[in-house]
C-alpha positions in Angstrom: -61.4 -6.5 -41.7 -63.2 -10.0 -42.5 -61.1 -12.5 -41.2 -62.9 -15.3 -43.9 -62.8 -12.6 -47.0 -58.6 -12.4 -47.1 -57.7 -15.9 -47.0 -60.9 -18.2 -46.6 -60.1 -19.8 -43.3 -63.3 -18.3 -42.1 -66.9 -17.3 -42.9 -69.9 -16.4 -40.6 -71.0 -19.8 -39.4 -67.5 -20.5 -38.3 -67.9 -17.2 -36.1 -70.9 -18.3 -34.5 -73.5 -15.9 -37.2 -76.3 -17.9 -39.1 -79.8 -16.6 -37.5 -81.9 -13.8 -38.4 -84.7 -12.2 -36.8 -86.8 -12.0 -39.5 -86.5 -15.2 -41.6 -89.6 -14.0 -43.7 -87.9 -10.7 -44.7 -87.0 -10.4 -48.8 -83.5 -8.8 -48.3 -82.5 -6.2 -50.5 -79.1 -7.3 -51.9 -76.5 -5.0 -52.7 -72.7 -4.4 -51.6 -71.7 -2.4 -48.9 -67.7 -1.1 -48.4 -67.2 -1.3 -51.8 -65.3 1.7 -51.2 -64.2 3.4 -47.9 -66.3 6.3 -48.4 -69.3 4.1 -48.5 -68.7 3.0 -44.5 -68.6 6.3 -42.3 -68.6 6.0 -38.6 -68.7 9.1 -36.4 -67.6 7.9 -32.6 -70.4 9.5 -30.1 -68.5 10.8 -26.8 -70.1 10.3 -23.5 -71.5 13.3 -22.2 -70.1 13.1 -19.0 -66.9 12.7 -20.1 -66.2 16.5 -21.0 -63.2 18.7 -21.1 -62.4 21.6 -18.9 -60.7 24.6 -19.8 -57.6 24.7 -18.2 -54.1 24.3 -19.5 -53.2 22.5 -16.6 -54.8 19.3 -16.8 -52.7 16.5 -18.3 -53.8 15.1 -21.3 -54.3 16.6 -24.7 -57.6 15.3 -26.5 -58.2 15.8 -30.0 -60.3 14.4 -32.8 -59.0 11.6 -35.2 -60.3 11.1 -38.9 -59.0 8.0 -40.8 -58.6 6.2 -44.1 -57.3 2.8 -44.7 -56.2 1.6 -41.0 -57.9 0.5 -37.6 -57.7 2.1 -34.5 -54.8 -0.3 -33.4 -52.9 0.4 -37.0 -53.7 3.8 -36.8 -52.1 4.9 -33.2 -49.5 2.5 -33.3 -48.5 5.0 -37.0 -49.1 8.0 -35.1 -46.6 7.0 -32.1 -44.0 5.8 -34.0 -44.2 8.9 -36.7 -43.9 11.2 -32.9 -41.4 9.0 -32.0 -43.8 7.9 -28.7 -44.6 4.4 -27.2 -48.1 3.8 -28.3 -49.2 3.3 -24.5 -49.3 6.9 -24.2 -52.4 7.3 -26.7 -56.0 6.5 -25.4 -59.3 5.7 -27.0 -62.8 4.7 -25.9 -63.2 2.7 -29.1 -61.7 0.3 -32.0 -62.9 1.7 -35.5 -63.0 -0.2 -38.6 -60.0 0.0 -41.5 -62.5 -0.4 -44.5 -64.2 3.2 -43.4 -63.4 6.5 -43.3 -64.0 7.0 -39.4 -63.9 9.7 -36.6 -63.2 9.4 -33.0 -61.4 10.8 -29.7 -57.9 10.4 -28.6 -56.0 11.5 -25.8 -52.0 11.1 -25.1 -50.3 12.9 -22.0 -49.9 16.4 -23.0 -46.3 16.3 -21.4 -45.6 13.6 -24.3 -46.4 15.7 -27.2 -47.6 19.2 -28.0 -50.4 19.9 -30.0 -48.5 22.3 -32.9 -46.0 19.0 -32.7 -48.7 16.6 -33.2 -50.6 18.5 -36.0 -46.8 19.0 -38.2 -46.4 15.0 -38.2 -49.6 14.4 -39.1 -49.6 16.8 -42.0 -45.7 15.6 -43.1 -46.1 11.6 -42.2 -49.5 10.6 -42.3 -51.6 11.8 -44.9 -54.5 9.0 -44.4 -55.0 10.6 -41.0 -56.5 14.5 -39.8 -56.4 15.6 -36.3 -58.2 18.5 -35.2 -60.2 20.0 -32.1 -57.5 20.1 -29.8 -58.0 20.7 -26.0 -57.2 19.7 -22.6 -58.7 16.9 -20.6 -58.2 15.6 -17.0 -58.7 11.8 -18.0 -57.0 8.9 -20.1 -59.8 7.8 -22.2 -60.4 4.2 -22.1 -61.8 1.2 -24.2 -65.7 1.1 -23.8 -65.2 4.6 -22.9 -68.2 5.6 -25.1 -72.1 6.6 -26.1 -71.9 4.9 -29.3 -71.1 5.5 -33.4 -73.1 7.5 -35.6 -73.3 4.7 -39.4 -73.3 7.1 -42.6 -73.5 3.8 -44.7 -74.0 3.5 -48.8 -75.1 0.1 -50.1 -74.8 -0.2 -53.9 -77.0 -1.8 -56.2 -80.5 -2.6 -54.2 -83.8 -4.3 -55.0 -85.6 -0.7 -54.4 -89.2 -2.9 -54.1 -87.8 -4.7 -51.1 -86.4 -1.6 -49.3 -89.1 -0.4 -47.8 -90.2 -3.6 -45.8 -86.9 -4.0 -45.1 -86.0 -0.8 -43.3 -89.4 -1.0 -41.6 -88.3 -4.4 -40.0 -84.9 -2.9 -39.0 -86.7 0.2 -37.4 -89.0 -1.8 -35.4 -87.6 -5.9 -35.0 -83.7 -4.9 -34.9 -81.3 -7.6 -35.4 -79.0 -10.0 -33.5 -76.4 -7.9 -31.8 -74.1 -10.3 -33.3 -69.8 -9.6 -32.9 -69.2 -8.6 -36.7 -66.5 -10.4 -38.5 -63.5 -7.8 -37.8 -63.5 -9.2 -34.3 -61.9 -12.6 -35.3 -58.5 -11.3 -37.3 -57.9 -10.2 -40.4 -55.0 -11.1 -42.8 -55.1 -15.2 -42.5 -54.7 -15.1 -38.7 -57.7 -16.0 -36.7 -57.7 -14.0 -33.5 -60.3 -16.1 -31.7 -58.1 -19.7 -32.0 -55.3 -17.2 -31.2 -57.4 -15.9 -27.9 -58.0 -19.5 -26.7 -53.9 -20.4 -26.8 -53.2 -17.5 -24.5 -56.4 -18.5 -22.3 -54.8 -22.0 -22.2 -51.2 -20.3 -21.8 -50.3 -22.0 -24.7 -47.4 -19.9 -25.6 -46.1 -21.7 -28.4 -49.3 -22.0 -30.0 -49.6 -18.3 -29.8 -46.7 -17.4 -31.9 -47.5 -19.7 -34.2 -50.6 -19.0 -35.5 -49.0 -14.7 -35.0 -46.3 -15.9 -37.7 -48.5 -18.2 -39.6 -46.8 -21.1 -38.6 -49.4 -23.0 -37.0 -50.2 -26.5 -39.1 -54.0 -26.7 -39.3 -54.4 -23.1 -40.3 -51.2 -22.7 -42.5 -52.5 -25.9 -44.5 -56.3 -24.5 -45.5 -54.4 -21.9 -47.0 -52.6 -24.0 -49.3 -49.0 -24.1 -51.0 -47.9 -20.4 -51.7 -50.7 -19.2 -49.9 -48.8 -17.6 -47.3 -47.7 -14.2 -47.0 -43.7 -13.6 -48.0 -42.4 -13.1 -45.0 -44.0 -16.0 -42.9 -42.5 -18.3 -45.7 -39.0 -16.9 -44.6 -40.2 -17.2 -41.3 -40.9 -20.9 -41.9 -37.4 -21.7 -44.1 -35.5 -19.6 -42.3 -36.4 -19.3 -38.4 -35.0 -16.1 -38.7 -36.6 -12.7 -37.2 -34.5 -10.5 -38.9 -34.9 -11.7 -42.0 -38.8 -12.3 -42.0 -38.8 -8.8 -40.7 -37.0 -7.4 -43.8 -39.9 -9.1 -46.2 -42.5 -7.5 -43.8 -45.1 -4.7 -45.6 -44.0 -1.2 -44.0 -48.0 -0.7 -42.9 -50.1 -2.8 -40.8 -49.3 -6.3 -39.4 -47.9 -4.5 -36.4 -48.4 -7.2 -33.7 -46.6 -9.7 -35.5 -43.9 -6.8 -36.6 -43.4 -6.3 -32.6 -43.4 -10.0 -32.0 -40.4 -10.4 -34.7 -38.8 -7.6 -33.0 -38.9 -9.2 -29.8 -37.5 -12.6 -31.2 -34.9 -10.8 -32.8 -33.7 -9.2 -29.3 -33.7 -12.9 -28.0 -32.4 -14.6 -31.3 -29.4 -11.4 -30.7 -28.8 -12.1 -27.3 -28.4 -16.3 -27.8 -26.4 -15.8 -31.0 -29.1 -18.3 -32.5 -32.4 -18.4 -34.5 -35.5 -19.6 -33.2 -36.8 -22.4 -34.1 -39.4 -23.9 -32.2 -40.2 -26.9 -34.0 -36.7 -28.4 -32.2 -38.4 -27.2 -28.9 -35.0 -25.2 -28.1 -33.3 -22.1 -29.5 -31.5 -23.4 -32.6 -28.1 -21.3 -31.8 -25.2 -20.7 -34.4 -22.0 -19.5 -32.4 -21.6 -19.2 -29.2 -24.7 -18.0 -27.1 -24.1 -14.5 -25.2 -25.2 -13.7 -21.4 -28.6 -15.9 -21.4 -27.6 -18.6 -23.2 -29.4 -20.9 -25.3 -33.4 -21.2 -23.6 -36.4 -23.2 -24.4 -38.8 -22.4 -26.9 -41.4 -22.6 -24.7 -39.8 -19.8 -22.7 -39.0 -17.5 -25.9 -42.4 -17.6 -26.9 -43.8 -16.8 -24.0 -41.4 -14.1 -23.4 -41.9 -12.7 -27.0 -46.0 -12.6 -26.7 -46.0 -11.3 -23.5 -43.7 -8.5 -24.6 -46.7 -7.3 -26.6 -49.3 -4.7 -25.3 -51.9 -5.7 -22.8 -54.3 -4.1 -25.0 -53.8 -6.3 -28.1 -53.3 -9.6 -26.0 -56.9 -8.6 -23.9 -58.6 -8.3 -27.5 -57.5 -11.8 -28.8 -59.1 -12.9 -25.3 -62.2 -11.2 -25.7 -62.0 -12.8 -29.3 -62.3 -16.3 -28.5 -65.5 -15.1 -25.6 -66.9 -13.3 -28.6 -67.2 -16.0 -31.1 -68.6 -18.1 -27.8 -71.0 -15.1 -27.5 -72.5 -15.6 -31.2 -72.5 -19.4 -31.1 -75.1 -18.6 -27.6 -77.2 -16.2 -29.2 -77.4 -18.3 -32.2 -78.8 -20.8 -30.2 -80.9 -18.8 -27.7 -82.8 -17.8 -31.5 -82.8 -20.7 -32.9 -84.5 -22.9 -29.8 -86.5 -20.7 -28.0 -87.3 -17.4 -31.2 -87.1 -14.1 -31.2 -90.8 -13.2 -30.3 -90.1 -13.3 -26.2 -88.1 -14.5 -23.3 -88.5 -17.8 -22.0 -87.8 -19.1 -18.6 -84.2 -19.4 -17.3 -83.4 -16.2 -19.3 -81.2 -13.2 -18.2 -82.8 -10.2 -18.4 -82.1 -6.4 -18.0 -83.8 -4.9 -15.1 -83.4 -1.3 -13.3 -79.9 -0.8 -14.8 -78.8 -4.6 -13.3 -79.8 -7.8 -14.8 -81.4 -11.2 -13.1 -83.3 -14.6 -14.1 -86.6 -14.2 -15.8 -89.0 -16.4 -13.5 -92.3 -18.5 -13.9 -93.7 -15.5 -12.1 -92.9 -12.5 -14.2 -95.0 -11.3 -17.2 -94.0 -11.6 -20.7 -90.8 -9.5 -20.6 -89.8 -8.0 -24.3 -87.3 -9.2 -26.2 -85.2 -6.3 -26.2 -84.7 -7.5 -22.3 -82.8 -10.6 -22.9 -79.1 -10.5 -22.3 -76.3 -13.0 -22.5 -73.1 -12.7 -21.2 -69.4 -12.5 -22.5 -67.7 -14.9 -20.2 -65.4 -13.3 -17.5 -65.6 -11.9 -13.9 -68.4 -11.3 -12.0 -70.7 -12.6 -15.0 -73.8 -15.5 -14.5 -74.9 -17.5 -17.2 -78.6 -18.1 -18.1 -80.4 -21.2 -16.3 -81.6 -22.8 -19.3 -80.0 -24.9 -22.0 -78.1 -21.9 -23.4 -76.3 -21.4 -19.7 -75.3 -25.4 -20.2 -74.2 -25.1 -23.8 -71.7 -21.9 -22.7 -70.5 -23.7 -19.8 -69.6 -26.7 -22.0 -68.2 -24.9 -24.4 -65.8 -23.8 -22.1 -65.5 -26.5 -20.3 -64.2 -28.5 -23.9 -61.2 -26.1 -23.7 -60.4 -26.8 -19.7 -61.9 -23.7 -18.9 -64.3 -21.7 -16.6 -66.7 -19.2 -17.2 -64.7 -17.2 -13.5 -61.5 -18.4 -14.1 -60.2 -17.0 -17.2 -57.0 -15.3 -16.4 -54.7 -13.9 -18.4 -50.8 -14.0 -17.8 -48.8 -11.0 -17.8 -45.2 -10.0 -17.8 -43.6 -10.5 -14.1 -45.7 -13.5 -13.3 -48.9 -11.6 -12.6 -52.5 -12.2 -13.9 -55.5 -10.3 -13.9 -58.9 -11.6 -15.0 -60.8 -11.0 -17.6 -64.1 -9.1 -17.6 -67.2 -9.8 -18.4 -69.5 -7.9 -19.5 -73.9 -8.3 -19.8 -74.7 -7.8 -23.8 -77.7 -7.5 -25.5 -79.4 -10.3 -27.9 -81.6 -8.2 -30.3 -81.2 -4.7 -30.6 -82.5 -1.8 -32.9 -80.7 1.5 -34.9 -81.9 4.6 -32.9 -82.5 7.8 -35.1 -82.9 5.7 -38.3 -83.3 7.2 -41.4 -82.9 6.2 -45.0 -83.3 7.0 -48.6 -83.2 5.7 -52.8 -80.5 7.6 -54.8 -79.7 6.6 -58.4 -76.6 4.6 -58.8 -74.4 7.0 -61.0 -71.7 5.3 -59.4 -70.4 8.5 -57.7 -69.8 9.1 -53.7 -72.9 11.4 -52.9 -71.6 14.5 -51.1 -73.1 14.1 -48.1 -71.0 10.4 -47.5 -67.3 12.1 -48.3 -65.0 12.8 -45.3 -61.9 15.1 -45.9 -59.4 11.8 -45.5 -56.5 13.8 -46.8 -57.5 17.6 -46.1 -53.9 18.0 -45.3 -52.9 18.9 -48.6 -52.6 15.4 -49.8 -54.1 15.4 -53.6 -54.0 11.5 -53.4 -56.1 9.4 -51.6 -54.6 6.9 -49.3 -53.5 3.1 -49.9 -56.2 0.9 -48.1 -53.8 -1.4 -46.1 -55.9 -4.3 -46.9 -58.0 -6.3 -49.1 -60.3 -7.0 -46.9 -63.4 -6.1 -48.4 -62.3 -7.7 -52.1 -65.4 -9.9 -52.7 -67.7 -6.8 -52.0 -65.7 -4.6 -54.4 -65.7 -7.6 -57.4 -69.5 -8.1 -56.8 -70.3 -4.1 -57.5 -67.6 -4.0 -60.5 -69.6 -6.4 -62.0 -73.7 -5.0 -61.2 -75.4 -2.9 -63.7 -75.9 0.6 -62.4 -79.1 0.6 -60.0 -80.6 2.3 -56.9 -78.6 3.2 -54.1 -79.4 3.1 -50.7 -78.1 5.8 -47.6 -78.9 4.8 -44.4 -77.7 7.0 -40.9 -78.4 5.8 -37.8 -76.7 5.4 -34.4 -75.7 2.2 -32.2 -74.6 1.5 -28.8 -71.5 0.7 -27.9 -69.8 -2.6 -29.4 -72.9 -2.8 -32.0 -71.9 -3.4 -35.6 -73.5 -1.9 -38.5 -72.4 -4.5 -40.5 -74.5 -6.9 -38.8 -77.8 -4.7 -39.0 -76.7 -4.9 -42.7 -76.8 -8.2 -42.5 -80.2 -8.6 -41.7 -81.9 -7.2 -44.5 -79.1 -7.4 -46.9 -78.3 -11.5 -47.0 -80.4 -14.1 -48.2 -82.0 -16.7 -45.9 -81.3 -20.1 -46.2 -84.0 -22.5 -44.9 -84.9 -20.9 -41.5 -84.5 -24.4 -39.4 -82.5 -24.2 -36.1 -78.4 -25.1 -35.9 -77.5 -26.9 -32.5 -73.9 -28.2 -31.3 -73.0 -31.2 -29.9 -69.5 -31.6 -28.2 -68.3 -34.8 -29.5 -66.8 -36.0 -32.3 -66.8 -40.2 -31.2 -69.1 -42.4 -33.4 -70.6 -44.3 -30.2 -68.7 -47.4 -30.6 -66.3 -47.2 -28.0 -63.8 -49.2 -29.6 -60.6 -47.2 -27.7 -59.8 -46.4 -24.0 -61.8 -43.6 -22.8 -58.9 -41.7 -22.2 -57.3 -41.8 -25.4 -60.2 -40.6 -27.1 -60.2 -37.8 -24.8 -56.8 -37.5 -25.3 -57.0 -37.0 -29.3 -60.4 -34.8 -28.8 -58.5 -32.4 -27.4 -55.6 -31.8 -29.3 -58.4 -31.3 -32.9 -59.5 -27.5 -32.9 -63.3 -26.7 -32.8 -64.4 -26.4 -36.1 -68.5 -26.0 -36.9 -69.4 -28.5 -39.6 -72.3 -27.7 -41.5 -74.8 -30.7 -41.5 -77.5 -31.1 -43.7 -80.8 -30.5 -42.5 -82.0 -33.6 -40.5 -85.8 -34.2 -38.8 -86.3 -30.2 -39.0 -82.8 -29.1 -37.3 -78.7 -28.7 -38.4 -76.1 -29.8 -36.4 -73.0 -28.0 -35.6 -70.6 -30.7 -34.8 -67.5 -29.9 -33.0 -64.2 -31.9 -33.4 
């Protein structure tokens, strides 16, 4: 799920990731998800949440193993195959696609039964097992969780450096960075596509769904896009861009073509939005011909809250990494500095001049949204500008919904530099064969053949391990809190360090010379997307320069 590894329109700096905690650290090399079965994640349930014996309640909970698909890919096959809207499925958490994961999901028990559930499964979906049935009183809910247990395999290691490298994990941690499956997969980039729908820029928001948008479909380059967004883009036509459409995955943009052909049905037309209207062929039926302003936003809307709050939290996340990035970079990683937020007694507040040195595994930021402060140093005014570039607020970032209502999105405290709890690791020899202890029963169902990953999103990491000479493996099993990647604890001791100087931002992109009205250089600021530029090193620091 690396939005950068698919089509290259992204890559970690972009995302906000370039610091380490341990610049001095030799790191180990190697490739990790070279094959599902290296990356097993078992979902940790609260222990409060727990089930109680009586047929009664209403929901049905059971136990979800996949192969090949993310959470969102994965229910969204399960309801359709039980012939179910997808609402009616909870979880606590969003698992990976390149992994072979485990987790809890619940679905109103007057929706489904469980013999039901388990014969669709076993005929329809033979990347998927379900098992441990019972009843529960609750819908469970995102964030809904203790943690994830990491079974991880990385391929080809330095075995010399291992050893100081797990011992800095163990005891420095790493930054608690958003991994790179947060910001899209596939060519679309789901942070750009959170900021249009934080902007309410419907338009934009279909755009860059189809691939349509002009900054990002041009980095791909000529023939670059997929087949069906090129018959989007000749065409304007839903129903034929849904007929080139791959039967698994992409299932926002299939419901968003769905939607547009409802609309393009009812008008008797295509949409085309580069007109600005409906581009109608025949006479339009009961609506008429509308705006494409007003089809776009009608058609995004229609999708679920759930996917439209993730491309939200998207564009706060990638704001997230660019602060902690920065936090490291000016102040370190050795302890917390005045102006800080800190956690304290369950809460958090502003470290002061009078507290003593408070440790590092204290210091919090915060993912913009309601009821959230930000820090009351230079990292609180580099967030707020940030925001501020893109006419927003740090307690004003509502999200439209169907009907003319809004809600507002949370915020949340998160922690900078965190640690694996009940870490433990060892050396195998590379015989390039999945140890037993990693293998998951993916198809226990009776399924001889292993499932078709749905996407190439781990290609680079697959090439790089074709092409090592067999080595020393190394299995690692720990467990993180909630919203912690493993692939970033990787990360740290598995990427090389490039000169450990620090990366800051300025918001402008004007020379000095102020040669135009101040107005319309605004003006043409605003309408250039934020990319991060990477500056060569200058008087000890780089510059990330926004345009």
């Amino acid at each position: 799920m690396d939005c950068g590894s698919l089509r290259g329109i992204a890559d970690e700096v972009d995302c906000g990731i370039s610091a380490f905690i341990n610049w001095e650290l030799t790191p180990i090399g190697g490739s990790l998800k070279s094959c599902p079965e290296d990356f097993v994640v078992e979902e940790l349930p609260l222990e409060d949440f727990e089930e109680e014996a009586s047929d009664a309640l209403p929901f049905l909970r059971f136990r979800l193993t996949k192969r090949g698909l993310d959470t969102l890919e994965a229910v969204d096959a399960l309801a359709n195959a039980c012939h179910l809207s997808a609402q009616k499925f909870g979880f606590a958490g969003i698992k990976d696609s390149f992994a072979i994961t485990t987790q809890e999901i619940t679905v109103e028990a007057s929706a489904i039964s469980e013999a039901a559930l388990r014969n669709v499964v076993k005929e329809h979906l033979p990347y998927m097992e379900v098992n441990h049935f019972r009843r529960c009183p609750k819908r469970l809910v995102p964030g809904q969780l203790k943690g994830n247990r990491f079974i991880l395999r990385v391929r080809g290691v330095s075995p010399s450096a291992v050893p100081a490298a797990m011992e800095s994990l163990q005891s420095r941690g790493f930054i608690n960075y958003v991994g790179m499956q947060r910001f899209g997969k596939g060519g679309l980039r789901s942070d750009q596509l959170g900021l249009a729908y934080l902007q309410k820029n419907y338009e934009r928001c279909v755009d860059l769904l189809l691939r349509q948008a002009g900054d990002d479909t041009v980095s791909l380059g000529p023939g670059r896009l997929p087949k069906w967004a090129e018959v989007f883009r000749r065409t304007h036509s839903a129903d034929a861009a849904l007929r080139r459409l791959p039967v698994e995955g992409v299932w926002a943009e299939r419901r968003l073509l769905q939607s547009l052909k409802r609309r393009q049905e009812l008008d008797g037309g295509t949409a085309g939005g580069t007109a600005g209207r409906m581009v109608g062929h025949g006479a339009p039926k009961k609506g008429g011909e509308g705006s494409w302003l007003e089809v776009a936003k009608e058609a995004f809307l229609a999708l679920p809250r759930s996917i439209r709050a993730l491309y939200a939290h998207s564009y706060v996340d990638r704001l997230w990494n660019l602060a902690a990035t920065e936090r490291i970079t000016r102040y370190g990683a050795e302890h917390l500095t005045e102006g800080d937020l800190m956690s304290s007694e369950g809460n958090f507040r502003l470290l002061t001049p009078t507290d003593a040195v408070a440790d590092i595994f204290q210091l919090l930021l915060p993912r913009p949204g309601s009821g959230m402060q930000l820090p009351a140093n230079t990292v609180g005014h580099f967030m707020q500008s940030y925001l501020q570039y893109d006419s927003l607020q740090s307690e004003e970032l509502n999200l439209e919904q169907p009907g003319g209502t809004w809600w507002q999105l949370t915020g949340c405290m998160r922690p900078v530099v965190v640690r694996p709890q009940q870490f433990t690791w060892h050396l195998e020899v590379n015989t390039d064969e999945q140890p037993a202890t990693l293998i998951r029963a993916a198809c226990s169902n009776g399924s001889t053949e292993p499932a078709r990953v749905t996407r190439a999103t781990n290609h680079f990491s697959r090439v790089r391990a074709k092409k090592e000479a067999p080595g020393s493996n190394l299995i690692l099993d720990f467990h993180l809190g909630p919203g912690q990647y493993a692939t970033m604890a990787m990360r740290e001791v598995m990427r090389a360090r490039s000169a450990p100087t620090p990366r800051h931002i300025v918001f402008s992109s004007s020379s000095g010379d102020d040669v135009e009205p101040r107005a319309e250089r605004t003006a043409k600021r605003r309408t250039l997307e934020k990319t991060v530029e990477r500056a060569k090193p200058r008087r000890g620091t780089h510059e990330h320069r926004f345009h």
